[in-house]
NUZAVEX-428361 format. One record per residue (C-alpha): residue number from 1; y, x, z. Coordinates in steps of 0.001 Angstrom, whole numbers, plus 524288, in hexadecimal, padded with zeros to 5 digits. Each point is the difference from the previous one (the first is absolute). Layout:
residues N
ATOM NUM Y X Z
...
end
This chain:
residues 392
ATOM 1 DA1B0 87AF2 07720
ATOM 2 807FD 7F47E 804CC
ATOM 3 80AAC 804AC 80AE9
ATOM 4 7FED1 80FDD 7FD68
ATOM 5 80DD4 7FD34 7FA0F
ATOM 6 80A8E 8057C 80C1B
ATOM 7 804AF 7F227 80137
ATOM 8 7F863 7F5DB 80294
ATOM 9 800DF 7F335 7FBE4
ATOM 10 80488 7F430 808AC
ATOM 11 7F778 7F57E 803B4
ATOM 12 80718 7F782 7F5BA
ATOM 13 7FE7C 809A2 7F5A1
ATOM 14 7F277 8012F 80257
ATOM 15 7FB71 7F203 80081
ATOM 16 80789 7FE1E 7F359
ATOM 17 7F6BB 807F8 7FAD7
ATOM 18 7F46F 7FA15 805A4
ATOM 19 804AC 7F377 7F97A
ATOM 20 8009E 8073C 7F14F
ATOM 21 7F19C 80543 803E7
ATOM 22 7F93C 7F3BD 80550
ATOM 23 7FC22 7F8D0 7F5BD
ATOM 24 7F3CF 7FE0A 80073
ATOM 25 8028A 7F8D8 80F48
ATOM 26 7F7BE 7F2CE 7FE5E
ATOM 27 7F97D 80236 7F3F8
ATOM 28 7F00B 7FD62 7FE84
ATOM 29 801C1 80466 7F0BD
ATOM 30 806BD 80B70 7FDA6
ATOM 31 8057F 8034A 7F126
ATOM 32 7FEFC 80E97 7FE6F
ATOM 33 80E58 7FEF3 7FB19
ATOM 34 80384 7FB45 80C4D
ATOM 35 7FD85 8094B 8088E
ATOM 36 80825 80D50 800D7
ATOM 37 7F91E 80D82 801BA
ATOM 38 8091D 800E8 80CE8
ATOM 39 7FB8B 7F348 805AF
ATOM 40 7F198 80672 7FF86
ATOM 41 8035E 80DD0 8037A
ATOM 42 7FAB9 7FF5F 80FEF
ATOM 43 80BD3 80BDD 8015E
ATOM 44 809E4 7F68E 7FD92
ATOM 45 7FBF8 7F675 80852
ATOM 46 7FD56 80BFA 80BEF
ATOM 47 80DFF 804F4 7FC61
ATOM 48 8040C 7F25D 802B8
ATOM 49 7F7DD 7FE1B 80C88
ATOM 50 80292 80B6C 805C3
ATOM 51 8110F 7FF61 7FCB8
ATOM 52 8014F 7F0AC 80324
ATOM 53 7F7CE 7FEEB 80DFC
ATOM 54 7FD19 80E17 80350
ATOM 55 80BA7 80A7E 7FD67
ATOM 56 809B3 7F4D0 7FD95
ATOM 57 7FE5B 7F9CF 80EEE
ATOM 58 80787 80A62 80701
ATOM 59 80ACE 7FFEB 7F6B8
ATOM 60 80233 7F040 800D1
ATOM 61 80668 7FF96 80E60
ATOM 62 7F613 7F50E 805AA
ATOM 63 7F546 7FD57 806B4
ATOM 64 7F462 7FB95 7F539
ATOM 65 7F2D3 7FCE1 803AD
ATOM 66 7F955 80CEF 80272
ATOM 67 7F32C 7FB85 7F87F
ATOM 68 7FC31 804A7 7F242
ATOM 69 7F56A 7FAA3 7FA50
ATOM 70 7F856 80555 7F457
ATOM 71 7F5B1 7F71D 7F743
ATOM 72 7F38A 80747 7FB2D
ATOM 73 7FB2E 80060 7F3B3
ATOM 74 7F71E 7F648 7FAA4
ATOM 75 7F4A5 80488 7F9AC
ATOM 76 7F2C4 7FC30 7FA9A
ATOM 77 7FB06 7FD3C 80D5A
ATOM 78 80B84 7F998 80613
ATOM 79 80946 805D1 808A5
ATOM 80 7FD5B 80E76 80023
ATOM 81 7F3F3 80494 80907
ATOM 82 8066C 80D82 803B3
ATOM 83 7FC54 80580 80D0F
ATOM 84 80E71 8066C 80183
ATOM 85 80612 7F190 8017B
ATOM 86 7FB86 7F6DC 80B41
ATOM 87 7F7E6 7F435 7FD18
ATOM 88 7FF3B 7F89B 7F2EF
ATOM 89 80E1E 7F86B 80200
ATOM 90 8060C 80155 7F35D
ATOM 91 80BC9 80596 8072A
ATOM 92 803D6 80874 80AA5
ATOM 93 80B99 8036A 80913
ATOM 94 80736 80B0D 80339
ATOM 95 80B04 800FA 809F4
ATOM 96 80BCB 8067B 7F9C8
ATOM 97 8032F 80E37 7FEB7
ATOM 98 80904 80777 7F7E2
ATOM 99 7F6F8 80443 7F66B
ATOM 100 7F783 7F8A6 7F77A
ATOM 101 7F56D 80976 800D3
ATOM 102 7FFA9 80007 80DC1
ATOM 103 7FBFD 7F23B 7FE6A
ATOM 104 7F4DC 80019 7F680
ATOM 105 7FD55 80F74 7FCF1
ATOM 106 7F197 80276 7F9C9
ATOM 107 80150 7EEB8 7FE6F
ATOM 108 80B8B 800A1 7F6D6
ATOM 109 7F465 7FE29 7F3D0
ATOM 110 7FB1E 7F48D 80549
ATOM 111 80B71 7F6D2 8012A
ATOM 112 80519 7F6FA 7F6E2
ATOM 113 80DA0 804F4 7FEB2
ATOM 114 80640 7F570 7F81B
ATOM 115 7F9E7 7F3AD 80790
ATOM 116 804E4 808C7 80E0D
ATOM 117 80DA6 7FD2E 7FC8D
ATOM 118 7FE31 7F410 7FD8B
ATOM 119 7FAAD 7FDCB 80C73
ATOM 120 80811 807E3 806D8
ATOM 121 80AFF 7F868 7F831
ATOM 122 7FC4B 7F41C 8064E
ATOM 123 7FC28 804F1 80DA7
ATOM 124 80D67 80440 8025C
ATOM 125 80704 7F2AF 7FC5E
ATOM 126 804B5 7F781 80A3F
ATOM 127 7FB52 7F164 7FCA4
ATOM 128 802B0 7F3F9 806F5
ATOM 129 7F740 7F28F 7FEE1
ATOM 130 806C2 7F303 7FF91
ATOM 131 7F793 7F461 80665
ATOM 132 8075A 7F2DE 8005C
ATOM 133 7FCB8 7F18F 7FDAF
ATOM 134 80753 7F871 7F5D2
ATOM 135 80135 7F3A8 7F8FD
ATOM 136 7F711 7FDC3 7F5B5
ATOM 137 80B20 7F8CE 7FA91
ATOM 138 8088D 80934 8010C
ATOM 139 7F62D 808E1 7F7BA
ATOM 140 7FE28 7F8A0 7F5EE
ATOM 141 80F47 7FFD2 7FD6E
ATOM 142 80191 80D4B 8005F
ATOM 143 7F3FF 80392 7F65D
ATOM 144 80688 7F3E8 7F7AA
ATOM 145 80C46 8085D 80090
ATOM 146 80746 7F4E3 80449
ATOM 147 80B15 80A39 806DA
ATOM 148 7FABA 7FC17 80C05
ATOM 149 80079 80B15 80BE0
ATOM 150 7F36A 80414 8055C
ATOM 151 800EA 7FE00 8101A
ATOM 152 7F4EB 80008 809C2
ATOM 153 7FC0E 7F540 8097B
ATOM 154 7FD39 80CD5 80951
ATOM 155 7FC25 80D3F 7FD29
ATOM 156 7FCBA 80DAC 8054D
ATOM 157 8036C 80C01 7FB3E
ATOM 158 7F720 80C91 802AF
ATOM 159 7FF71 80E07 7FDC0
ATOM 160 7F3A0 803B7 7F8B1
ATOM 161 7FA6D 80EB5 7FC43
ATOM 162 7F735 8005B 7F5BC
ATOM 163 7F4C8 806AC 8019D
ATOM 164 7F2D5 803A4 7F80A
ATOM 165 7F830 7FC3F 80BA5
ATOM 166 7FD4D 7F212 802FC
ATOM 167 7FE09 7F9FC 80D25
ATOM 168 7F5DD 7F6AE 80279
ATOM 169 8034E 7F665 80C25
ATOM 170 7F769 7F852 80834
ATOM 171 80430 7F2A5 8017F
ATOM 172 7F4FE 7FE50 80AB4
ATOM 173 8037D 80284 80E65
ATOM 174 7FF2C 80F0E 800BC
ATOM 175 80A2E 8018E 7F6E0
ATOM 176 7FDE1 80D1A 7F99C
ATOM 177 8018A 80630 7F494
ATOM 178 7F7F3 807EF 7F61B
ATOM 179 807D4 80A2D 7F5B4
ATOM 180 7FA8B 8024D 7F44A
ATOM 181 802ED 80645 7F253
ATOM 182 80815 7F4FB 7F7E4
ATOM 183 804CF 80918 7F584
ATOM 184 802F6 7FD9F 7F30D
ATOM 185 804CD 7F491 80630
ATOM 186 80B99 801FB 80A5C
ATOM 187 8003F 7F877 80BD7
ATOM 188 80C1B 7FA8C 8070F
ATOM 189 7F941 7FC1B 80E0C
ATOM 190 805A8 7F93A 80A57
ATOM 191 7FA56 80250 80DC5
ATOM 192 808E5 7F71E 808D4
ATOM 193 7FDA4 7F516 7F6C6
ATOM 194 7FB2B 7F66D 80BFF
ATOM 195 80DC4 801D6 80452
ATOM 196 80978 80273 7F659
ATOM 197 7FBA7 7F377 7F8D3
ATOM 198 7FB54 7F849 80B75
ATOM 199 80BE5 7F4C0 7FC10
ATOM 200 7FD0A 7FF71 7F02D
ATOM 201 7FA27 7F34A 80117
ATOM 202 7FD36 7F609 7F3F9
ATOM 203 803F7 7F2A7 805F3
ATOM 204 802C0 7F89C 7F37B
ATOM 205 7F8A7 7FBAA 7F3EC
ATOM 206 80D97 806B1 7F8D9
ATOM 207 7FDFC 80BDD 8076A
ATOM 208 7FC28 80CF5 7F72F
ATOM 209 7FBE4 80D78 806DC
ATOM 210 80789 80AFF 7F62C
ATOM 211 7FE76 80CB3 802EF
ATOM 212 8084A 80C5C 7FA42
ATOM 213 7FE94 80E68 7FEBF
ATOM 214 80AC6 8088F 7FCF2
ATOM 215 80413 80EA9 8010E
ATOM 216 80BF6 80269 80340
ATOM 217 80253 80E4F 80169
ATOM 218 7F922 80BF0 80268
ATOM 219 7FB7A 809D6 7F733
ATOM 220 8005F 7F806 7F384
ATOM 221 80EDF 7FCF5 8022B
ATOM 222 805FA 80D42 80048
ATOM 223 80FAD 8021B 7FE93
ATOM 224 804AE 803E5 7F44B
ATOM 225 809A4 80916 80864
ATOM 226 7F37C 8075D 8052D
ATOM 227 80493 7FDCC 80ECA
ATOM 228 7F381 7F7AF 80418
ATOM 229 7F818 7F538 7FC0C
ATOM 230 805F4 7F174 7FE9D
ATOM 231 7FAF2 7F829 80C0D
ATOM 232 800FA 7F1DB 80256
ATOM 233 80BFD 7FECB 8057E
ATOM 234 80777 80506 7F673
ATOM 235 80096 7F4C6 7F5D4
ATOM 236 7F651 7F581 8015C
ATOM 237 7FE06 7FE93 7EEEC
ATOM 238 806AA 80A92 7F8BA
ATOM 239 80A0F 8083F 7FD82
ATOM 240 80957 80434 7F3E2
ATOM 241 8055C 80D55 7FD04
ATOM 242 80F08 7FD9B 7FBC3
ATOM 243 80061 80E92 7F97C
ATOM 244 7F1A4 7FEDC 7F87F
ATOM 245 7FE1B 7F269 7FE0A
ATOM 246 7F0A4 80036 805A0
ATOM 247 7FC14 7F5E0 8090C
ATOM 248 7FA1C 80460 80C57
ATOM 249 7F4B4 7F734 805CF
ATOM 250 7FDB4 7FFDF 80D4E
ATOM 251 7F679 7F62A 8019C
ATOM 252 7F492 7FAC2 7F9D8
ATOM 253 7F6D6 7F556 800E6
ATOM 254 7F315 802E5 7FE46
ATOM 255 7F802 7F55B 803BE
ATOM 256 804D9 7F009 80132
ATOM 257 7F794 7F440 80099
ATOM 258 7FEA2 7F4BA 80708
ATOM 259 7F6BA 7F6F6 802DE
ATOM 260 7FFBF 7F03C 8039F
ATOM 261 7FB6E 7F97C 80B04
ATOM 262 7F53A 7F9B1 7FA51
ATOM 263 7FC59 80BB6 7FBBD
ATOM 264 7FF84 80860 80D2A
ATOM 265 7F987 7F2BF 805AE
ATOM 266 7F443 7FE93 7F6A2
ATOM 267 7FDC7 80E0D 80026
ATOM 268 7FE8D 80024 80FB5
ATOM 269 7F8FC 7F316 7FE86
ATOM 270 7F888 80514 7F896
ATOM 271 7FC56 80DB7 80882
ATOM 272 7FEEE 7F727 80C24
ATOM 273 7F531 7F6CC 7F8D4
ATOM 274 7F3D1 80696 8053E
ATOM 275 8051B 7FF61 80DA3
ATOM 276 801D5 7F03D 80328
ATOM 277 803A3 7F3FA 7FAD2
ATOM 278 80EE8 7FE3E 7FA03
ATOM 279 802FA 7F716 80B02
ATOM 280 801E2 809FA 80906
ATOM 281 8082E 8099F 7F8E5
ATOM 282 80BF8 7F944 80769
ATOM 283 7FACC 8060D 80AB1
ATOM 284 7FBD9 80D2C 7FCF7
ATOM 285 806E3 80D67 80197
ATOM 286 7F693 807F3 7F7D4
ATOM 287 8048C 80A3B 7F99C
ATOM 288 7FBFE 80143 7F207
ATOM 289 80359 80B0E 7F577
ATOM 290 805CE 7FB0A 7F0C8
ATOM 291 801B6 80835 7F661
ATOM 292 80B55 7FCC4 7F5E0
ATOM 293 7FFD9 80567 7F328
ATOM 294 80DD1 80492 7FAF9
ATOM 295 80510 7F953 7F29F
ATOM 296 7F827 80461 7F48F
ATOM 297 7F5EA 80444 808CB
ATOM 298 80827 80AFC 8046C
ATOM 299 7FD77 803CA 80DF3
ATOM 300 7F969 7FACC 80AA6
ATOM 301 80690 7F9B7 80CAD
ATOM 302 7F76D 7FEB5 80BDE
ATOM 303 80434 7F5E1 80AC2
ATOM 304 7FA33 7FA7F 80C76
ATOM 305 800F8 7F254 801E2
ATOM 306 7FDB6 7F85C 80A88
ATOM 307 8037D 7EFF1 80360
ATOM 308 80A19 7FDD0 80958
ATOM 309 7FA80 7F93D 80D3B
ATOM 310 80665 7F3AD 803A8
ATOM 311 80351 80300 80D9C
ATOM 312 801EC 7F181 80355
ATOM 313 7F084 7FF0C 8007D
ATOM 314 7FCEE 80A41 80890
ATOM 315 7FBDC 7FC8A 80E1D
ATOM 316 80AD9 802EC 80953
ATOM 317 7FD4F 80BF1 80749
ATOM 318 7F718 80611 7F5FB
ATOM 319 80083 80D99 7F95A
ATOM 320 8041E 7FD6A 7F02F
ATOM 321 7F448 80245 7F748
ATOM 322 80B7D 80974 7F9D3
ATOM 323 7FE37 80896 80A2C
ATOM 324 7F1B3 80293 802D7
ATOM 325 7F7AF 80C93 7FE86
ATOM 326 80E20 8073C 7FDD0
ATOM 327 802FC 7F9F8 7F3A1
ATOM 328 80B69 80052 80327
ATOM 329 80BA0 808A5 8075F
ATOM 330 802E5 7F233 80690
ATOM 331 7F386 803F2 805F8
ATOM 332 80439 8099B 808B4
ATOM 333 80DF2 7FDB7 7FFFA
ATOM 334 803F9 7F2B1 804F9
ATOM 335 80D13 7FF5C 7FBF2
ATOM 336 7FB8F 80201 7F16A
ATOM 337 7F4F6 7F588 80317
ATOM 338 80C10 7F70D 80436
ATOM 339 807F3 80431 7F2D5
ATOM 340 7F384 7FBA4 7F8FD
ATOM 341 7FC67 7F36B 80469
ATOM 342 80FB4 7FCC0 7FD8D
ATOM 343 7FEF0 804C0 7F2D5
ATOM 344 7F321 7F813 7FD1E
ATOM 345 8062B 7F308 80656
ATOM 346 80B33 8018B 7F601
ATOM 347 7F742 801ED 7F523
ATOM 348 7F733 7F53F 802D9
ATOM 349 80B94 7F7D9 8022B
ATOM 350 806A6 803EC 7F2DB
ATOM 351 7F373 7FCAF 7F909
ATOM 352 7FDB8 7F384 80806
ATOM 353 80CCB 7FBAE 7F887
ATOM 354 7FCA6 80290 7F274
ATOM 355 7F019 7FD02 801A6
ATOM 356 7FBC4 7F548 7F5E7
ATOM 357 7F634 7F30D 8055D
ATOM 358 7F44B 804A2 7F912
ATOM 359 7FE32 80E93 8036A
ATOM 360 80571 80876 80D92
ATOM 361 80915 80995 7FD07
ATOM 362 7F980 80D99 8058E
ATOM 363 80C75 80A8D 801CE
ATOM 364 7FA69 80C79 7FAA2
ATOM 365 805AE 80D43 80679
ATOM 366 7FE3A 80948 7F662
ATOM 367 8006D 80F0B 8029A
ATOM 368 80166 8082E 7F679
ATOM 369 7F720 80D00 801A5
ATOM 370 80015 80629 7F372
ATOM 371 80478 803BA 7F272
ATOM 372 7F8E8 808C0 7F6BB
ATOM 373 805C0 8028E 7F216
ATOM 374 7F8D7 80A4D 7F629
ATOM 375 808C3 80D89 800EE
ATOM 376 802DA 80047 7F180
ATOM 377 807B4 7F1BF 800F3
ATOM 378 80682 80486 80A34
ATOM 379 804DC 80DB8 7FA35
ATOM 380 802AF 7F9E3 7F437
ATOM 381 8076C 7F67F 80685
ATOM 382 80943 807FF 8079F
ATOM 383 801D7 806EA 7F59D
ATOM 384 803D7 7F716 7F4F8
ATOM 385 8004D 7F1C5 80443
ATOM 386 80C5F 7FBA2 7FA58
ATOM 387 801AC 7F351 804E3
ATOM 388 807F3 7FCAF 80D61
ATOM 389 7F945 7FFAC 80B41
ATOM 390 7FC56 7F29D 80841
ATOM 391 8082B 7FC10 80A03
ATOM 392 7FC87 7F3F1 80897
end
C-alpha cells in the first residue's frame, strides 16, 4: 500500500502523482481506456488521504487547518443511509489526529476516498476574491487584445475559504443566516459583505461589476524543496526552477467575469417590479439578491444589490431609510451612519454627472455574498490550468 515504503514521499511528489492518476477529473463520459486501475483502486486514494492531510501535517512545520473532511459514497439511494455517520450530508468532518483511523475507524468503507482528496485538496487552499469596477471600455480592449493593461476604477480584495457548506443570508432586518449542505458544489461565502463592499458602487452607464477568484497557495501549491506549502506571498504568478526547467505556479484564477451596468440594473429592476412603480427606485434602499452566472455557465455569483439614496432629498433631521430596522451597522454606530451618507452623496453626485435627459441614473451598491463553483472544475483547475492567472 501507498506510503509503507520507509520514506515517504513529499507533498510535491505526491501530488505529481495525483496529476498522472486524475484523469477522469471533469469527465460525464468516461472511455474505459481512460481510466487507470490505480485511479479506481479506493487504497490509493486512502494511501493518499491519509499521507497528504493526515501523517504528512506534522512533518510540514505549519499551522494547516485542523479539519479533514471525508465525502460518502453515493449509492442507489443517494448519499449513503448508514446509521454509523451523522445525518444524510454527503460529507462529514473530523478534527485532525495523527492517525487516519482514529478519524473514521469502522467508517473507513463508507467514504469516497478519491473525491476526499479532492476535497480536502481544495479545503486547504488559500483563495482570494477580486471585486472591482472597471471600464467597459477598457474591457472590450483587453478581450480585443489590443495590449491594453487591465486597471480597476476601485476594487477590493478578500480572503475567501471554500467550503462544501453554503450560507444562506437574510437580506431582511434580522440578518441571519441558515447553513446548509452545498456540496458537489463548493462555496466561497462572504459574511462581512455589507461592509467590506459597502463603497463598490456602479455610478456610470461605462461602469462593469467583475469579480475574480483565485488560489494562491495552500495545499495545492506545495514546494518542490518539501519545506512547506507555497503561500501567497511568495510570488504573486509563478515561479521557474533554474536547475529543472519546470515552472512553478503559484496562483490561479479560477473564476472571472464581469458584468455591465445595464445588466446589474435590469436585473434589480426587474426583482424590485412587484414591489412599486419604477419611479421610485431613486429612492429606495432595498436590498435585493442577483445571481450571476459565470462564463459558459460555469458557476454561480450571488450579490445583494441595493440603490443608492440620494441624501439631498431626505428631510433634515431625519433617520436615512439606509439605516432602519438594523439594516445597517450605520444603525447602531453613528460614525459608520456618517461614513455612509458621505459615501452615498458622492455616489449620487458622480452619477448626477454622467445621468442622460431621458432616464435617472440609480447608483447600484453591489455586495458580493457568494461564489459557488462545482468541485471537479475547481480540482481540475488547480491542478492543470495552464494559462496565467488574471491580474486587475
Amino acid at each position: 500500500m501507498l506510503g509503507d515504503s520507509e520514506e515517504t514521499p513529499s507533498r510535491y511528489e505526491l501530488l505529481s502523482m495525483v496529476k498522472k492518476h486524475s484523469k477522469l477529473l471533469g469527465k460525464t463520459i468516461v472511455d474505459e481506456e481512460d481510466a487507470s486501475d490505480i485511479e479506481t483502486d479506493p487504497h490509493f486514494w486512502q494511501g493518499i488521504m491519509d499521507l497528504y492531510f493526515v501523517r504528512g501535517r506534522e512533518s510540514r512545520g505549519r499551522q494547516d487547518d485542523d479539519l479533514v473532511f471525508f465525502v460518502r459514497k453515493m449509492n442507489l439511494h443517494g448519499y449513503g443511509f448508514n446509521d454509523n455517520m451523522e445525518g444524510n450530508s454527503p460529507y462529514f468532518v473530523r478534527r485532525w489526529a495523527p492517525k487516519l483511523d482514529a478519524l473514521v475507524d469502522k467508517n473507513s468503507v463508507d467514504v469516497d476516498w478519491r473525491r476526499s482528496f479532492y476535497l480536502d485538496l481544495i479545503a486547504h487552499t488559500s483563495f482570494s476574491v477580486t471585486v472591482a469596477i472597471c471600464s467597459h471600455q477598457v474591457l472590450r480592449n483587453h478581450q480585443a487584445g489590443r495590449d491594453s493593461p487591465l486597471s480597476s476604477i476601485y476594487k477590493v480584495v478578500k480572503t475567501v475559504y471554500a467550503s462544501p457548506s453554503r450560507i444562506n443570508f437574510h437580506l431582511d432586518s434580522t440578518k441571519e443566516v441558515e447553513t446548509t449542505p452545498a456540496y458537489p458544489d463548493i462555496c466561497f461565502a462572504v459574511d462581512d459583505f455589507d461592509s467590506t463592499f459597502d463603497a463598490v458602487v456602479l455610478t456610470d452607464t461605462d461602469h462593469c461589476y467583475c469579480v475574480l477568484l483565485n488560489a494562491d497557495g495552500g495545499a495545492a501549491f506545495p514546494s518542490e524543496n518539501g519545506t512547506q506549502d507555497r503561500s501567497s506571498s511568495d510570488i504573486s504568478s509563478s515561479k521557474v526552477n533554474t536547475a529543472s526547467g519546470k515552472t512553478n505556479k503559484t496562483k490561479v484564477t479560477l473564476f472571472s467575469g464581469f458584468v455591465s451596468y445595464q445588466m446589474v440594473r435590469d436585473a434589480y429592476e426587474a426583482e424590485k417590479s412587484g414591489f412599486g412603480s419604477l419611479l421610485s427606485l431613486g429612492h429606495s434602499s432595498k436590498t435585493d439578491r442577483i445571481y450571476m452566472k459565470g462564463p459558459g455557465g460555469r458557476g454561480e455569483v450571488e450579490v445583494a444589490v441595493s440603490g443608492v439614496i440620494d441624501q439631498s432629498k431626505q428631510v433634515s433631521g431625519t433617520s436615512s431609510p439606509l439605516f432602519k430596522k438594523g439594516s445597517s451597522i450605520g444603525s447602531v454606530f453613528r460614525k459608520a451612519a456618517t461614513v455612509a451618507s458621505a459615501a452615498a452623496k458622492h455616489a449620487y453626485a458622480a452619477a448626477a454627472a454622467t445621468r442622460s435627459s431621458d432616464e435617472e441614473m440609480l447608483p447600484l451598491k453591489c455586495g458580493l455574498m457568494s461564489i459557488s463553483l462545482p468541485w471537479e472544475h475547481i480540482a481540475y483547475d488547480l491542478l492543470f490550468k495552464g494559462s496565467p492567472p488574471v491580474n486587475l
